[in-house]
BADO-770665 format. One record per residue (C-alpha): x, y, z. Coordinates in steps of 0.2 Angstrom, whole numbers. Layout:
<recs>
{rec {X,Y,Z}}
...
</recs>
This chain:
<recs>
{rec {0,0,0}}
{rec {6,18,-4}}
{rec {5,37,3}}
{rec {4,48,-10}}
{rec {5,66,0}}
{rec {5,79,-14}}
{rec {11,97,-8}}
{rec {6,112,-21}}
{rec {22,120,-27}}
{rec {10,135,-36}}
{rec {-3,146,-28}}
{rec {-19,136,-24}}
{rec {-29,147,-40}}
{rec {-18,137,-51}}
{rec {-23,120,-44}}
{rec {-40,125,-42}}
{rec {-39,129,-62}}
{rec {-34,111,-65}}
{rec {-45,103,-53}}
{rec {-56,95,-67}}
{rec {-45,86,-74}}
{rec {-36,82,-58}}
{rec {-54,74,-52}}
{rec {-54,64,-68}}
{rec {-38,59,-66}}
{rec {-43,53,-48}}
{rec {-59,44,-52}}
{rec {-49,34,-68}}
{rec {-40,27,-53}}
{rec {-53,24,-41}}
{rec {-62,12,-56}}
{rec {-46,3,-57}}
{rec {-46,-1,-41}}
{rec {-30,6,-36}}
{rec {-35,23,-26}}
{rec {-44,18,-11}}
{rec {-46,36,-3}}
{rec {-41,51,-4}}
{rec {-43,72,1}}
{rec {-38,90,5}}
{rec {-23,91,17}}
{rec {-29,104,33}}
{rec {-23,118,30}}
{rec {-26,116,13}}
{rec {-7,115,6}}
{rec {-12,99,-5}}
{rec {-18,83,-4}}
{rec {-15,64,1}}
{rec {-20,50,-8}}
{rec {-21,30,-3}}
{rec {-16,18,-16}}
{rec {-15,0,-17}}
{rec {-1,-10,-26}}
{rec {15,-18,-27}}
{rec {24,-11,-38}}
{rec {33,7,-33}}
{rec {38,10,-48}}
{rec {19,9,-56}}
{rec {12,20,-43}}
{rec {26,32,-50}}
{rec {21,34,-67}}
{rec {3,35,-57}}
{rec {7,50,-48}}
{rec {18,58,-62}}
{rec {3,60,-74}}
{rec {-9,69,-61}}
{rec {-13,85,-71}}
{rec {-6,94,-58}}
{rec {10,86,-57}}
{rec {11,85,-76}}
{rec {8,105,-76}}
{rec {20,110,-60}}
{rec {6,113,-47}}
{rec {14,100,-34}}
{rec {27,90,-30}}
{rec {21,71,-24}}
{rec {30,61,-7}}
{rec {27,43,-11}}
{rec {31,32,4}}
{rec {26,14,4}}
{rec {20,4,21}}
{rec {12,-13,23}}
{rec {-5,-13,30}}
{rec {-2,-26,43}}
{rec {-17,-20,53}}
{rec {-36,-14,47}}
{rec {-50,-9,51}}
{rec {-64,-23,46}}
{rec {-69,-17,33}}
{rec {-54,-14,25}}
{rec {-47,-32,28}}
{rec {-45,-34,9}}
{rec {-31,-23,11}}
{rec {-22,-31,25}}
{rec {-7,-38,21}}
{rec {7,-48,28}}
{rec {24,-43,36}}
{rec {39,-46,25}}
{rec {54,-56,35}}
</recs>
C-alpha cells in the first residue's frame, strides 16, 4: 500500500484551475481499483492519496501523470507501508509482514 501526499508548489488558484482534470484523473483510478481514498490536506497546502499496489515504480508513473503534477502545481511524497493491521472493513487490504 502507498501514501501519495501531494504538496502544491503554485498558488492554490492554479490548482483550483486544474481541478477538473485532476478529479478525472482521480476517479480513472478509483475504477481501477487502485485509489482507495483520498482528500484535501488541513490547512489546505495539497492533498493525500491511498493507493493499493506492489509495484513502486507503477504508482510512480501514477502520480507523475496527475494534471497537476504533469503542469507543475505539486510536487508528490510517495512512501510505501504494509498494512499489517485494518479496520474490518478494509481487511481486503491487509497484508502480511515481510521477514
Amino acid at each position: 500500500m502507498f501514501v501519495l501526499e501531494l504538496t502544491y508548489t503554485a498558488p492554490v488558484e492554479r490548482a483550483d484551475a486544474l481541478m477538473d482534470a485532476h478529479l478525472a484523473w482521480l476517479n480513472a483510478w478509483y475504477e481501477e481499483g487502485v485509489f482507495i481514498a483520498s482528500g484535501r490536506k488541513n490547512p489546505r497546502d495539497g492533498g493525500v492519496v491511498l493507493a493499493v499496489g506492489d509495484d513502486r515504480a507503477r504508482i510512480e508513473e501514477i502520480a507523475a501523470a496527475d494534471p497537476f503534477a504533469v503542469e507543475g502545481v505539486c510536487s508528490y511524497r510517495i512512501t510505501e507501508f504494509i498494512a499489517t493491521k485494518t479496520a474490518q472493513g478494509l481487511g481486503a487490504y491487509r497484508q502480511q509482514p515481510l521477514s
